[in-house]
ZALUMVEX-480330 format. One record per residue: x, y negated, z of N, C-alpha, C in turn. Coordinates in steps of 0.05 Angstrom, whole numbers, plus 32768, in hexadecimal, padded with zeros to 4 digits. Each point is the difference from the previous one (the first is absolute). Example, Ala and Ser with C-alpha at 12.3 -4.5 7.8 and 13.67 -1.06 7.14 Angstrom:
REM ZALUMVEX-480330
81088072809C7FEE7FE8800080127FE88000;7FF97FEB7FF280107FE880017FF17FEA800E;
END
This chain:
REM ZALUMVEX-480330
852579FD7E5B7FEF800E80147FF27FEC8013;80047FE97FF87FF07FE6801280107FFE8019;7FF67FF28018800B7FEC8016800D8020800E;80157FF980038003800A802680087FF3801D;7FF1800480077FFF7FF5801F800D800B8016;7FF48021800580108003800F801680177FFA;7FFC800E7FE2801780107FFE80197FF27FF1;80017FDB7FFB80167FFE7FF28015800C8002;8009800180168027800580087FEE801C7FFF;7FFA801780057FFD801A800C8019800A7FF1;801680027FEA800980077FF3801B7FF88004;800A7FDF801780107FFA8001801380158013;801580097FFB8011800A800F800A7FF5801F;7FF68015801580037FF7801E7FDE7FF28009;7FF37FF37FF27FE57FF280018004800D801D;7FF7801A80077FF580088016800C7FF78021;80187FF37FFA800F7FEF80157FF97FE78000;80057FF8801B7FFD7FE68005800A7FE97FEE;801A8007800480107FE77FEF7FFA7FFF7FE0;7FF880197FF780067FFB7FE27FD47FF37FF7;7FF4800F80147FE47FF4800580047FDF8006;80097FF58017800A7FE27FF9800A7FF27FF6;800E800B7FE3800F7FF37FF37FEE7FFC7FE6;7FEC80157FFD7FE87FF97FED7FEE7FF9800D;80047FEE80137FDC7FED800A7FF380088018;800D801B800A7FF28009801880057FEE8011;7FDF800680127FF97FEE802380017FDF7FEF;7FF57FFD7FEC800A7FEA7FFD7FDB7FFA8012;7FED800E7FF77FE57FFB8005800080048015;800D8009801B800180018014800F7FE5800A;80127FF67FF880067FDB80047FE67FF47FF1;7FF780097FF47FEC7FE87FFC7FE97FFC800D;7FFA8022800F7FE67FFC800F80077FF38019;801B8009800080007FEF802A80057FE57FFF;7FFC7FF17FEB80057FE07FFE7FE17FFF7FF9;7FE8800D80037FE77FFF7FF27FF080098022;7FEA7FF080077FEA8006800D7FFA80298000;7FFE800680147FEE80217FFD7FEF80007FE4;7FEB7FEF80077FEC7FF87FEE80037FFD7FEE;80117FEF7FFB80127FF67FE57FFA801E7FEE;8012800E800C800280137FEF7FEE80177FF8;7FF0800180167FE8800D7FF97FEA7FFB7FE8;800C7FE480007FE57FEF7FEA801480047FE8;80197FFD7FFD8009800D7FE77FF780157FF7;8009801580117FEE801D7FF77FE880047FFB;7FF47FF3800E7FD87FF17FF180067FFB7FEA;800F7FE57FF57FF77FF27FE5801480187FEF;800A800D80008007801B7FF17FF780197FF4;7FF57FF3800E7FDA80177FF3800A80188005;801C801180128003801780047FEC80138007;7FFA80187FF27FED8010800D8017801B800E;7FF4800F801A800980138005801280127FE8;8013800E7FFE801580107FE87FF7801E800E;7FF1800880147FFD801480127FEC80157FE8;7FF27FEF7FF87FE580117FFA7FEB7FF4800B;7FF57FF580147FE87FF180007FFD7FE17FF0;80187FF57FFF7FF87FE77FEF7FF77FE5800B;80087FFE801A7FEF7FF0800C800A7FEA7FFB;7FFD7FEE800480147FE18002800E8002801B;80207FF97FFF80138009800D80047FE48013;7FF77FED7FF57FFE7FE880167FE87FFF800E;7FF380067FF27FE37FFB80108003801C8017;800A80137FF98000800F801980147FF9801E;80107FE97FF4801B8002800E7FEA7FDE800C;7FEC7FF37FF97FF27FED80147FE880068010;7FF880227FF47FFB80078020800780098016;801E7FFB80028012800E801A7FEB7FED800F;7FFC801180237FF97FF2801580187FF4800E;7FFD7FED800C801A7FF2801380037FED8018;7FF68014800E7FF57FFD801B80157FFF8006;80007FE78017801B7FF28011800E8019800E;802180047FFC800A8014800D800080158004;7FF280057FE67FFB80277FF6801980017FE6;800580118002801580077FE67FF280147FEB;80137FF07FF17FED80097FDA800E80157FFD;7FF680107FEF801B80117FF27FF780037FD9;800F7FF77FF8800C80097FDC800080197FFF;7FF580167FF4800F801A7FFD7FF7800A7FDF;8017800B7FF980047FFF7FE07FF980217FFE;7FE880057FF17FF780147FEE801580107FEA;800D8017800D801C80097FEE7FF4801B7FF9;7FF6800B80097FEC801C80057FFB80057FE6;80017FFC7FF1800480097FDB7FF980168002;7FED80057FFA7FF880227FF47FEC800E7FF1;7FF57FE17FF77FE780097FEC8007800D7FE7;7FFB801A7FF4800B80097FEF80007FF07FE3;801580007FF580097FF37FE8800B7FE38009;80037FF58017800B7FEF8008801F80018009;80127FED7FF3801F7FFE801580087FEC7FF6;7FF87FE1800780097FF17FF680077FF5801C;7FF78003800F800B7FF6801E801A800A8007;800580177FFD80168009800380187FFF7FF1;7FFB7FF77FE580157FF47FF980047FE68001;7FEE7FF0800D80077FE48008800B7FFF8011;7FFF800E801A800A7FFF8014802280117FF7;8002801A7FF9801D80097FF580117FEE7FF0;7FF67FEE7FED80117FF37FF580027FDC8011;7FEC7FFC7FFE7FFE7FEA80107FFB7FF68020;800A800B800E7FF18006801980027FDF8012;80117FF27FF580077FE380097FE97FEC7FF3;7FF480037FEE7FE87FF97FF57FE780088016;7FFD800D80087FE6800A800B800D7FF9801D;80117FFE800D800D7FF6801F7FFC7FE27FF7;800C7FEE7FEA7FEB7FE87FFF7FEB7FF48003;7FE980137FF47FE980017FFD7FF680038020;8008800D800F8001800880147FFD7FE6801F;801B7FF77FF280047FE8800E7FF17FE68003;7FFF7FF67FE37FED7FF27FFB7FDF8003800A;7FFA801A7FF77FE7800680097FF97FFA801B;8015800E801480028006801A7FF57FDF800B;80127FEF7FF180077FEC80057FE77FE77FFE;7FEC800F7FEC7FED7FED7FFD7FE7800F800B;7FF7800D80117FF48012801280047FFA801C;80197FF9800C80107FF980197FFF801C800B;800F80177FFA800880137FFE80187FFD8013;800180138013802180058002800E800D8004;7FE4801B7FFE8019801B7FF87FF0800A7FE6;800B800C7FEE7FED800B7FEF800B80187FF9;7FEB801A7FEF800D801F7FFD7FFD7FF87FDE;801380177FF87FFD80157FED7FF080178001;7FF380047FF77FF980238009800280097FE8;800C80157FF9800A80117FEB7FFC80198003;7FFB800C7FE77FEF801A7FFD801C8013800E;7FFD8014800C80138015800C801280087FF2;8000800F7FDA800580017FFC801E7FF17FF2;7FFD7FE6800580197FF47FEC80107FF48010;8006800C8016801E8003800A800D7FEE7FF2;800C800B7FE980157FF17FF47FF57FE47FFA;7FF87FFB80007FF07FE07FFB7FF67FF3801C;7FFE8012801780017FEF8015801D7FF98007;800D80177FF9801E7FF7800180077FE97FF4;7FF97FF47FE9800A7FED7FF17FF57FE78012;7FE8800080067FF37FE6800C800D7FF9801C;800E801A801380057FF58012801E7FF88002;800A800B7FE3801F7FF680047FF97FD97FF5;7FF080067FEE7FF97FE07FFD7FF57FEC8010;7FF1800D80167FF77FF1801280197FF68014;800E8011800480177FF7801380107FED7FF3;800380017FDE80107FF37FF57FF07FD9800B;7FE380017FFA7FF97FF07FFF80027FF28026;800180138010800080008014801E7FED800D;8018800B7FF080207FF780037FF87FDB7FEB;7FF77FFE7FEF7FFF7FEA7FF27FEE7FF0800C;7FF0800780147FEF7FE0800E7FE980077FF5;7FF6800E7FF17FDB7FFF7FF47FF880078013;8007801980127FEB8009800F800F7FFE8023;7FF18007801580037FF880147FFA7FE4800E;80137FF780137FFA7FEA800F80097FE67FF0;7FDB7FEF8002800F7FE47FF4800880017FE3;7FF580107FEB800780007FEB800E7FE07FEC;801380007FFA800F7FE77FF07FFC7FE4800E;7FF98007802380017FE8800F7FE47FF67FFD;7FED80107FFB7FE37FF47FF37FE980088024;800D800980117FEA800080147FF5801D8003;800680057FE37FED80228004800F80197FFC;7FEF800F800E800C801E80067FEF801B7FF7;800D80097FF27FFB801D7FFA801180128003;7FF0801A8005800A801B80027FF7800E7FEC;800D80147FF17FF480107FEF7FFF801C7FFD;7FF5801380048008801C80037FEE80157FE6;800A80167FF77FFE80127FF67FEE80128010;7FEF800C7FF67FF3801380107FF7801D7FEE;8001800D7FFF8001801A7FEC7FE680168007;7FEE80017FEF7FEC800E8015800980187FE9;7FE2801B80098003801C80007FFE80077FE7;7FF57FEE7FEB7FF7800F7FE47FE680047FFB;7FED7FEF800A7FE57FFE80047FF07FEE7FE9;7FF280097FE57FFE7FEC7FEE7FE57FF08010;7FF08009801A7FEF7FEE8005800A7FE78011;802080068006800B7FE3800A80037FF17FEE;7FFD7FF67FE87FFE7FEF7FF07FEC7FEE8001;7FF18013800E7FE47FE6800D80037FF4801A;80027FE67FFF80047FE880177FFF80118019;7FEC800680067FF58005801F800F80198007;800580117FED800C801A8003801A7FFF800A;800F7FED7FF180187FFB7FFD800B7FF28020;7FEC7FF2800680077FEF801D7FF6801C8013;7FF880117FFC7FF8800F8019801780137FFD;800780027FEB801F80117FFD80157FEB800B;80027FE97FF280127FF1800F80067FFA801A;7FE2800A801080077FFB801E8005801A8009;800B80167FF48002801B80097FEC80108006;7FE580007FE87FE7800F800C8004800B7FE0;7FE1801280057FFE800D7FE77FF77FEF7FEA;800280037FEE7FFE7FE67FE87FDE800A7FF8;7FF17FF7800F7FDF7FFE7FFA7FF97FE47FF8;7FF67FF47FE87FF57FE87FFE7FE57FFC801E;80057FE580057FED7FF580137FEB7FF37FF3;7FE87FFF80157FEC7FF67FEC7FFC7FDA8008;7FFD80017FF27FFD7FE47FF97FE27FEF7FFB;7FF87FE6800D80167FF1800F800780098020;80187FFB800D800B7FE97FF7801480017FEE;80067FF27FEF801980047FE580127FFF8014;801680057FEF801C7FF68004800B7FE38003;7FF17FE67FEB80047FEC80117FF57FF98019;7FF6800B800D7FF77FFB801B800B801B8018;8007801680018007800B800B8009801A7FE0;802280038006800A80107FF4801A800E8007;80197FFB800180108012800E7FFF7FF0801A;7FFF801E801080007FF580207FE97FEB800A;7FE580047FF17FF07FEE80087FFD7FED7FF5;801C7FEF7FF6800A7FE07FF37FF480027FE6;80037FDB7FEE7FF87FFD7FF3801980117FEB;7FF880057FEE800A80107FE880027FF57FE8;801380087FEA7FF17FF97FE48014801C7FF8;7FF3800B7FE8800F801D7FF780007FFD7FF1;801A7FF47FEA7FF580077FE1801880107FF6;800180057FE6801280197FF580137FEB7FF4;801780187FF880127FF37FFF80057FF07FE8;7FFD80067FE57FFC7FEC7FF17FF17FE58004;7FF18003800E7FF07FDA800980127FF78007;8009800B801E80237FF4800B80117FEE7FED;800A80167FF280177FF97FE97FF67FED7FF0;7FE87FFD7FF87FF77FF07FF17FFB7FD7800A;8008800580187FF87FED8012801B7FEA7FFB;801980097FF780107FFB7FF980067FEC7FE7;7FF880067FEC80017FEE7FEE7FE77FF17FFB;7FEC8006800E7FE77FEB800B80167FE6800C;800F7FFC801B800A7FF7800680127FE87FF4;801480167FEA80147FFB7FF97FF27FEB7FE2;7FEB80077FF57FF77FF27FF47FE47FED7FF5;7FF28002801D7FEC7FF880117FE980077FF0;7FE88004800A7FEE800B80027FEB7FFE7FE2;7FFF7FE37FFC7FF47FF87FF2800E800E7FDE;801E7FF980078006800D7FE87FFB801C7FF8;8003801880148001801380007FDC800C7FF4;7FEF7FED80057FDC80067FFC800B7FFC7FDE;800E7FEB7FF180017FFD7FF08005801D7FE2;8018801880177FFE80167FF17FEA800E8008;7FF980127FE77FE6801080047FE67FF87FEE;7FEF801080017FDD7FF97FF87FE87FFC8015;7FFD7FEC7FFC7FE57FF9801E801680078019;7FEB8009800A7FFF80098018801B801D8012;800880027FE68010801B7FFA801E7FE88001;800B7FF0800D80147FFB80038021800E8003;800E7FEE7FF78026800D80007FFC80187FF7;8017800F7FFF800D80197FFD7FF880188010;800080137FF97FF8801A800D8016801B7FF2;80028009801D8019801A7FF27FE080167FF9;800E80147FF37FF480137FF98005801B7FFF;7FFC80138006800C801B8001800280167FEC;80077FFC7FE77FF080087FEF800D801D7FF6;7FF1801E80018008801480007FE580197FF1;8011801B7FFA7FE2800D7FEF80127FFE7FE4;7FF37FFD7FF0800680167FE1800B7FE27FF8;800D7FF0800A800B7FDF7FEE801F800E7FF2;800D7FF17FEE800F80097FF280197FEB8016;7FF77FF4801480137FE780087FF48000801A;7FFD800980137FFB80098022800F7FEE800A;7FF47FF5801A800C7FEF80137FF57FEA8007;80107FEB800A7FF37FEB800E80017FE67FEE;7FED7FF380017FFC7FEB7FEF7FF07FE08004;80187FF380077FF17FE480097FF37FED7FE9;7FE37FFE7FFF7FF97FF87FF07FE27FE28005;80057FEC7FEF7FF27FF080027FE280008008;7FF67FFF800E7FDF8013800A7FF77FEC7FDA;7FF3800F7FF87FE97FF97FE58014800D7FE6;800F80148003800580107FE67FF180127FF8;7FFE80057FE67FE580127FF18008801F800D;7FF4801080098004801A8005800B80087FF3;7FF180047FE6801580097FE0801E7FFD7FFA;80037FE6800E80197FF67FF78011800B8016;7FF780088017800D800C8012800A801A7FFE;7FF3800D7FF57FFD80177FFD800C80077FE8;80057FF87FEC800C80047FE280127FE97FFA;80077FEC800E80127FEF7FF7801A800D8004;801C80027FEC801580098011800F7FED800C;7FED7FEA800880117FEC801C7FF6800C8019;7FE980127FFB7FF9800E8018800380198004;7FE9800A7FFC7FFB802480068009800C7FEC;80047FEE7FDB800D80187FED7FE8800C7FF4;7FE4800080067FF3801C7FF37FF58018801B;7FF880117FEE8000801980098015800D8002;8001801980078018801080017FF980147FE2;8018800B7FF57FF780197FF57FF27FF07FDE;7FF87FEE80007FEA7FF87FE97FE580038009;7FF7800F80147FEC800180047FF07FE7800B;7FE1800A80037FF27FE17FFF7FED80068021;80007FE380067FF8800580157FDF80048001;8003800D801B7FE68008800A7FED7FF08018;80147FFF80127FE87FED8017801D7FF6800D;7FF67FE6801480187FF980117FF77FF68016;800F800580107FFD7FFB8027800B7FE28007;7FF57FE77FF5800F7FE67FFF80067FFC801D;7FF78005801580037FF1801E80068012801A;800E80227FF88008800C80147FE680167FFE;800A8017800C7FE5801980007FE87FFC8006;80017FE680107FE88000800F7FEA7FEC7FEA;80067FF67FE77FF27FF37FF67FF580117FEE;7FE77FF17FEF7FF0801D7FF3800D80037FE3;8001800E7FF4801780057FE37FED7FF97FF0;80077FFA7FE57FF87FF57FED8009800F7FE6;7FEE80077FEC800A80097FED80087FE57FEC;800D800B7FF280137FF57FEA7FEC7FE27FF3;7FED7FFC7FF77FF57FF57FF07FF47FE88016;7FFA800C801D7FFD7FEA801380177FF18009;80188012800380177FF5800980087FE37FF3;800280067FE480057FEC7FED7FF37FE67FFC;7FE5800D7FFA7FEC7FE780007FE680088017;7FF57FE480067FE48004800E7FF180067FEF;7FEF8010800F7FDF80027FF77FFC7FE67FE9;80007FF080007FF27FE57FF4801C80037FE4;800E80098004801980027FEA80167FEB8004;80057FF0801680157FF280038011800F8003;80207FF58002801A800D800580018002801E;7FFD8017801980078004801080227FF78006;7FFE7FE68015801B7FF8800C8008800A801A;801580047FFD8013800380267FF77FE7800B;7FE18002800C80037FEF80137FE2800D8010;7FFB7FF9801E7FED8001800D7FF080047FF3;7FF17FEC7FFA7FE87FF57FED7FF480167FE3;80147FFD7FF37FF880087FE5800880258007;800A801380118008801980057FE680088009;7FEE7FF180147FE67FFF80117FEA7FF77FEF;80017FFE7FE77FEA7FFA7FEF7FED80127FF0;7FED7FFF80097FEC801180047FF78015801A;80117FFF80127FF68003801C800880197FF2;7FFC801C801E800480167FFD7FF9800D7FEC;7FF27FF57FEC7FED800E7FE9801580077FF3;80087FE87FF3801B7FFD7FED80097FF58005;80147FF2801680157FFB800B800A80078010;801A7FFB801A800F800E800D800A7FE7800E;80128001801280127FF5800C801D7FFB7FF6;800E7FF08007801C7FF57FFD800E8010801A;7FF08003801A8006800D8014801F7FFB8003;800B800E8009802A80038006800B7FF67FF2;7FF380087FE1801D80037FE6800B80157FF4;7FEE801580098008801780037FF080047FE4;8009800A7FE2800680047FE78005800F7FF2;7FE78016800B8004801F7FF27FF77FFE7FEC;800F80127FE67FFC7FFF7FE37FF9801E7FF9;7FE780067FF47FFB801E7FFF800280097FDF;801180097FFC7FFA80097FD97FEC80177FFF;7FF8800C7FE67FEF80107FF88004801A8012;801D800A7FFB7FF7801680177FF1800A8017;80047FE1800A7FF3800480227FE880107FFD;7FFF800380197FE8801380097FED7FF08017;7FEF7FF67FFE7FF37FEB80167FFC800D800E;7FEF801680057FF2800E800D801880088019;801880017FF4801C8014801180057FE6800D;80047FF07FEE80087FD880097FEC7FF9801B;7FE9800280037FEB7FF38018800B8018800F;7FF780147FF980038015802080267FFD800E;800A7FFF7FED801A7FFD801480077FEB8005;7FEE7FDF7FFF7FFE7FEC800C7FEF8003801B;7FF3801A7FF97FEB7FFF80218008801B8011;8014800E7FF0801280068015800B7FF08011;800A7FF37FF780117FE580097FEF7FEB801B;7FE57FFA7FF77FF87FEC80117FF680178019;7FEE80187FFC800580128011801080078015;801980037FFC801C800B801280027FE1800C;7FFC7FEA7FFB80087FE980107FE87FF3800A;7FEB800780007FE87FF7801280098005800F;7FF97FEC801680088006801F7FE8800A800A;7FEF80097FF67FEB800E80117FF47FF9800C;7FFD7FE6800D7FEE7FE980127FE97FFD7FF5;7FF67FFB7FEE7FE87FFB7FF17FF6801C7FF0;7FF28010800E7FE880167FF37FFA7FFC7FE6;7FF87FE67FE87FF380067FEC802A7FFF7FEE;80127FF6800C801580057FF5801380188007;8001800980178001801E80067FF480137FF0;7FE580057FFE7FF280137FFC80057FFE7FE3;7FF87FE07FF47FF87FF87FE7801680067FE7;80217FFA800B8015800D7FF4800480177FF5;7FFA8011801E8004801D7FFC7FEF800C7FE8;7FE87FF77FFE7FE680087FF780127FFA7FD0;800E7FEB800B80007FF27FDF801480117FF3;8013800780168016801680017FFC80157FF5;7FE5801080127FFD801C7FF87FF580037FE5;7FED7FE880007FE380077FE180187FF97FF1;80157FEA7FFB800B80017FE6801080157FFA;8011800D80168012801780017FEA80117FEF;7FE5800780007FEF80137FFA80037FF17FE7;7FF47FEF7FF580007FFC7FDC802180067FF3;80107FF28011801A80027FEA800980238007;7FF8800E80078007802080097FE9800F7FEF;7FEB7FF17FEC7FF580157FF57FE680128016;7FF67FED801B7FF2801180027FE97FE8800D;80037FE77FF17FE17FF2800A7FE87FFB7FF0;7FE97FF7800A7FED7FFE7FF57FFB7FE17FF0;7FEB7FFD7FF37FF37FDD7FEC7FF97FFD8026;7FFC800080137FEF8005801D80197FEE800B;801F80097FFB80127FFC800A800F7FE08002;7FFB7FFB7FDF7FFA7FE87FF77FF37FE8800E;7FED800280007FEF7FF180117FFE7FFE801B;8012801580087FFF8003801E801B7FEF800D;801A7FFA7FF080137FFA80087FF97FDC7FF8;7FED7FFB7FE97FF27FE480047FF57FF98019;7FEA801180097FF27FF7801580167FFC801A;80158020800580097FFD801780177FED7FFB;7FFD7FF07FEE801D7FDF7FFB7FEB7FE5800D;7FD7800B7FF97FFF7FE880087FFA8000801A;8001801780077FF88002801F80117FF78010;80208004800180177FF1800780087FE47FFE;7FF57FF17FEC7FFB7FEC7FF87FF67FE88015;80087FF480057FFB7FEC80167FFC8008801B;8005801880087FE9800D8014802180088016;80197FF37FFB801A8006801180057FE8800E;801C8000801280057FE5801080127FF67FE8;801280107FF780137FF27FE97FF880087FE0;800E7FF77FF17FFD80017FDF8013801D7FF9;8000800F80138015801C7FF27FDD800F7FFC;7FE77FF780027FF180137FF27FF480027FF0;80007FDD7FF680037FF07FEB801280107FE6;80167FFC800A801B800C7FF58001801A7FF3;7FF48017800B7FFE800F80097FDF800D7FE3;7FED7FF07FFE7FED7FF87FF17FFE7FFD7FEE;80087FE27FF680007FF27FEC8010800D7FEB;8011800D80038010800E7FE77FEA801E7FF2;7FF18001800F7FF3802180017FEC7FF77FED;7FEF7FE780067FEB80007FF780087FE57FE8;801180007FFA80097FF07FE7800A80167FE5;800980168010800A80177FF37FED800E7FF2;7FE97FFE80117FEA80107FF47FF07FF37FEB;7FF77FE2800D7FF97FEA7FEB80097FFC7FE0;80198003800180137FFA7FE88001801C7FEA;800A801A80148007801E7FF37FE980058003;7FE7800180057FE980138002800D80177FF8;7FFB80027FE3800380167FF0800F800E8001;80237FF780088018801480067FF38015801C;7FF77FF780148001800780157FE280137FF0;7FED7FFF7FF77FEA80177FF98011800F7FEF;800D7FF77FEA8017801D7FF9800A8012800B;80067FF8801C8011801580147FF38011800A;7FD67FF77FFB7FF6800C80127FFF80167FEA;7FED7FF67FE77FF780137FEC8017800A7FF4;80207FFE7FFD801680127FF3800C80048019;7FFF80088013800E800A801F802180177FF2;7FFE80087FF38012800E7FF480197FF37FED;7FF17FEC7FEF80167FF67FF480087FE6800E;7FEE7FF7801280077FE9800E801C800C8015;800280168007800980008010802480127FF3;7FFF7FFD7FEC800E80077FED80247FF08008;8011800A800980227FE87FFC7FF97FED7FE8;80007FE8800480087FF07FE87FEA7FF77FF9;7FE4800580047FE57FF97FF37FF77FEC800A;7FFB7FEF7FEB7FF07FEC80097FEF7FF77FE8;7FE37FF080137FEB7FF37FEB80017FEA7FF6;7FFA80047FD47FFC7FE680027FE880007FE8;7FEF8007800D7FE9800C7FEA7FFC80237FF9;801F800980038006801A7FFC8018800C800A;7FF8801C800080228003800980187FF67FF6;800E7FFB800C80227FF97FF8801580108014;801180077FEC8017800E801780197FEF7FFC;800D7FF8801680197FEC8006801480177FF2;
END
């Protein structure tokens, strides 16, 4: 199944404790950064070619050397836990099984930022997983990582857990700090970013929690080596969430540049389809990216082998390509129903608009109703076209990417299925049939 980085031990018995975490290698990259320059370590994470694990992709050093650091202002670290893009949970099982891994990441990070309190913020829902991090934080707290003077090195951190309401637009930076300071979680507009004014005003850096974790064996096996795994630009390892009609569901740490194919049908991975059946389209990078039918998934436009990585997932731009986004690794077999598939994705971005921005307020509701009208058997060829236009009207025109989000899946849906979605209009009866779905013709599940 190739390298693992950061789920080796996930399987060792106790892992999730301190002691049995330090007896396989843990905090070792936290002694190595405090014998290392701030900088030092920042430029590791540079020559590591890390990009964001969040979904934007950004380069994870280069964001972490635009902190501002104005004499006698305090920075703050705060880790992106807010998991809730649908088809995504790979955060959450990093943090449940490994939660001493990501309090490393933490440290280190904190540590090369000049940080000296930093948050968690974690989606509302997983309780039990904030439970785990804070019994680990204390553990790490009794052992000298965290608090005053860490291992006699000069420096000090605090670390706290913070649990917000269940809001999927806190997953966006700005949102997330306006929740974190006890307000309503509205993205701010920007600039000024977050490295220049972000929680409480201060300089910021927000990234999710897999970058964190990942920051770790950057460390532990420095930078240069770590660019070494991967294709181009698409460096190290990446978890993946992988769920939908696979014969082998779950999480999967894999070398960024494996063939999709082989992901998907190898049984070191996904196993196949489920059932025998063959697939139909797949969601590679979380709901919010645009779906792909089967024959794009595999190969590009031009006929190369589509790989797990940035690069080659994004090839051919929205036409015929998609995003790597989260990791999020929805698998659709023949049954699916697209038409049922987009509208109860824009149910979804709907109910969690925060309503601040009119063309994503209005623009949701609007993608909501017209699709509810085709997959119910009562829209028009009018309808079609209308849930295109009102995707591009939303389209750049918000403060954050939830209208983006919110978009891009609608009018990829339509791009790709034309035809399923004009079946529903012109067979309104058998479309709307238990069990029916298009694939040229009727079929009953």
């Amino acid at each position: 199944m190739g390298r693992k980085l950061l789920t080796e031990h996930v399987n060792v018995e106790g892992i999730e404790t301190f002691a049995v975490y330090r007896k396989h290698g843990g905090y070792r990259a936290v002694e190595k950064a405090l014998k290392m320059t701030p900088d030092e370590v920042v430029e590791e994470v540079k020559k590591s070619g890390l990009r964001g694990r969040g979904g934007a992709g950004f380069p994870t050093g280069l964001k972490w050397s635009f902190l501002a650091k104005p004499e006698g202002v305090p920075r703050y670290l705060v880790c992106n836990a807010d998991e809730s893009e649908p088809g995504t949970f790979k955060d959450r099982y990093l943090m449940s099984k490994l939660p001493h891994l990501l309090i490393e990441g933490m440290i280190a990070g904190s540590y090369a930022l000049g940080a000296r309190t930093s948050y968690i913020y974690i989606r509302g829902e997983l309780l039990y997983v904030l439970r785990i991090l804070e019994k680990a934080i204390a553990e790490a707290y009794a052992a000298g990582f965290l608090g005053e003077n860490i291992l006699g090195s000069g420096y000090s951190l605090d670390l706290h857990v913070h649990p917000g309401g269940g809001a999927y637009i806190c997953g966006e930076e700005t949102a997330l700090l306006e929740s974190l300071e006890g307000k309503r979680g509205n993205p701010r507009n920007k600039p000024p970013f977050p490295a220049v004014q972000g929680l409480y005003a201060r300089p910021t850096v927000v990234n999710n929690v897999e970058s964190i974790a990942t920051v770790v064996p950057i460390l532990n096996m420095g930078g240069d080596e770590y660019a070494k795994i991967g294709v181009g630009k698409s460096t190290g390892t990446k978890l993946f969430s992988a769920c939908g009609h696979l014969n082998k569901p779950g999480i999967y740490e894999l070398e960024l540049g494996v063939p999709v194919e082989e992901f998907i049908y190898s049984d070191e991975y996904c196993g196949g389809i489920w059932k025998g059946r063959e697939l139909k389209a797949v969601v590679a990078g979380g709901s919010s990216v645009p779906i792909l039918p089967k024959e794009l998934i595999l190969k590009t436009a031009a006929g190369e082998n589509r790989l797990m990585t940035y690069e080659s997932l994004s090839d051919g731009g929205f036409v015929t390509g998609t995003m790597l986004g989260s990791g999020g690794f929805i698998a659709m077999d023949e049954t699916t129903c697209i038409v049922k598939n987009t509208w109860n994705f824009s149910r979804f971005y709907h109910h969690e608009s925060c309503g601040q921005c009119s063309p994503c307020r209005e623009g949701t509701g609007w993608l909501e109703k017209v699709l509810h009208r085709l997959e119910h058997g009562h829209g028009s060829m009018h309808d079609i076209d209308l849930v295109v236009s009102v995707a591009k009207q939303i389209e750049g025109n918000t403060i954050c990417p939830l209208g983006e989000a919110a978009a891009w899946p609608v009018a990829a849906a339509v791009r790709h299925f034309r035809d399923e979605f004009e079946w529903h209009v012109t067979h309104p009866k058998e479309a709307t049939q238990p069990g029916a779905v298009y694939r040229g013709n009727l079929v009953m599940a």
